[in-house]
C-alpha positions in Angstrom: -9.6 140.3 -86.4 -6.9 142.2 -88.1 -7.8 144.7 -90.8 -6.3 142.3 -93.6 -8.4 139.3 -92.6 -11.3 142.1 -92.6 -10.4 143.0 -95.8 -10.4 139.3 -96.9 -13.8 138.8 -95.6 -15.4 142.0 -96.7 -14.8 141.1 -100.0 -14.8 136.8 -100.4 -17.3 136.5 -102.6 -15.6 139.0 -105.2 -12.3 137.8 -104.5 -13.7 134.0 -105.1 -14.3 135.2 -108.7 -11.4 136.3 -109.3 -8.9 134.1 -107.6 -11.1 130.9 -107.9 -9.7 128.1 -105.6 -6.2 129.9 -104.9 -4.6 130.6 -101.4 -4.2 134.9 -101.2 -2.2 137.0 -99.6 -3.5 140.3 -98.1 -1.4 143.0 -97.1 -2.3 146.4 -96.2 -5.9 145.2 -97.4 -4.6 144.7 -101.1 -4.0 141.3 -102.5 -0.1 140.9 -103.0 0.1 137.0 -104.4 -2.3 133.9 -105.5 -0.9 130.5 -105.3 -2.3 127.2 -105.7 -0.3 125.8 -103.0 -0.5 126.9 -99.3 2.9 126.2 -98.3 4.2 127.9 -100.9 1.7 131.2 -99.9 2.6 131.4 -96.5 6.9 131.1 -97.8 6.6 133.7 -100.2 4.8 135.8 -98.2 7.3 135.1 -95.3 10.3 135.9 -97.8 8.6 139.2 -98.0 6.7 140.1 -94.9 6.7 140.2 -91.0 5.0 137.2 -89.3 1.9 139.1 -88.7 1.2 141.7 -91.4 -0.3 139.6 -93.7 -3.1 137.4 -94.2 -3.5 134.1 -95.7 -6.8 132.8 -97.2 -8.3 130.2 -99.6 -10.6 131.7 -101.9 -13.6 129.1 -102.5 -17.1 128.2 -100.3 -15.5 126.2 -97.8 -15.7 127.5 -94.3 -12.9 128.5 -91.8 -11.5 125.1 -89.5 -13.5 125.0 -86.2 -10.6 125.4 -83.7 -13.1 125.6 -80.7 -16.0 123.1 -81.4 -17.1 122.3 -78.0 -17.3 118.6 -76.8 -21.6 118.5 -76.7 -21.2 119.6 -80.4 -19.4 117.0 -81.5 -21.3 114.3 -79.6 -24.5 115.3 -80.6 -23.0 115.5 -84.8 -21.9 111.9 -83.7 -25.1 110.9 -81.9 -27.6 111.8 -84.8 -24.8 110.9 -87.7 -24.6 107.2 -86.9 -21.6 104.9 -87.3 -20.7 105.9 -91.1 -20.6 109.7 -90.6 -19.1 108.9 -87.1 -15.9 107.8 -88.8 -15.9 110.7 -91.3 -16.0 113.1 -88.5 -13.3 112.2 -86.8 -11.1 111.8 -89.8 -11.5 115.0 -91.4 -11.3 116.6 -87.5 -8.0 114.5 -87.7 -6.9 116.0 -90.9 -7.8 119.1 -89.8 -5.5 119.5 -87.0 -2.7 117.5 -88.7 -3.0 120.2 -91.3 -2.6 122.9 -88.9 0.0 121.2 -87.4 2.0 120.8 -90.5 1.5 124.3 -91.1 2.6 125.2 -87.8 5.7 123.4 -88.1 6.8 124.8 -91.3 5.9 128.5 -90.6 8.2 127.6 -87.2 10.6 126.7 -89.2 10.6 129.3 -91.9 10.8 131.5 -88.7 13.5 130.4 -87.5 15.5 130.2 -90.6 14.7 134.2 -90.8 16.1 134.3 -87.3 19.2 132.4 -88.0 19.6 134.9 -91.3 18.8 138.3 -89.4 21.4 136.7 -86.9 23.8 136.2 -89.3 23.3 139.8 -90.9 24.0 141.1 -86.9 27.0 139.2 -86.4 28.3 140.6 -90.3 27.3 144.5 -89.3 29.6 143.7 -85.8 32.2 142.2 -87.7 32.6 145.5 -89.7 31.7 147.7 -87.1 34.9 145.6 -85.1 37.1 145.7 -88.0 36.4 149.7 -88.2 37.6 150.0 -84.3 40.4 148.4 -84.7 41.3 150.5 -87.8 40.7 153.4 -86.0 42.6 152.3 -82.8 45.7 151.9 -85.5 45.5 155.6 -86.9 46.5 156.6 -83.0 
């Protein structure tokens, strides 16, 4: 756990008063944004931020996504649950992991467009730094 998502946890149930039902961004264990949205957290944080120096969290009394529930947990939610929560479990374990894999995709992509842009920043700064060269190379 990274000291941001420490931070985050440390202090939930303050932060759930104060930023009731909104996703938060913590960097450098401060809280730098609040948005109702997400998506639009994890792209303004990305417009300002490193992949990986921030943290991204919902502020309400739900609990984190259960990456790693093991098989015998699931069958024994489905054995005792019967056919109606049977249904219910697998859909919201199914929108679950569509979720994350929505936001997979577009922080991928948001990454790669800052790739494309540092790229196209590189390929300016050589430009110049050609165009100086040449300007020297003329001097002589």
């Amino acid at each position: 756990m990274d000291k941001n998502e420490e931070y985050f946890k440390d202090n939930k149930e303050f932060l759930k008063t104060k930023f009731k039902n909104k996703y938060v961004i913590v960097k450098d264990c401060k809280i730098v944004g609040a948005f109702d949205d997400e998506e639009i957290a994890y792209a303004k944080a990305l417009d300002k931020y490193d992949i990986g120096d921030f943290y991204i969290d919902i502020c309400d009394d739900s609990l984190p996504l259960k990456n790693e529930e093991s098989a015998s947990d699931i069958s024994f939610t489905l054995l005792i649950s019967g056919g109606f929560l049977v249904g219910a479990v697998i859909i919201q374990n199914l929108y679950s992991f569509m979720s994350a894999l929505l936001l997979y995709l577009a922080s991928a992509l948001l990454f790669v467009n800052w790739v494309i842009k540092q790229m196209k920043k590189q390929k300016a700064r050589n430009d110049n730094l050609q165009k100086q060269i040449e300007e020297l190379k003329n001097k002589k």
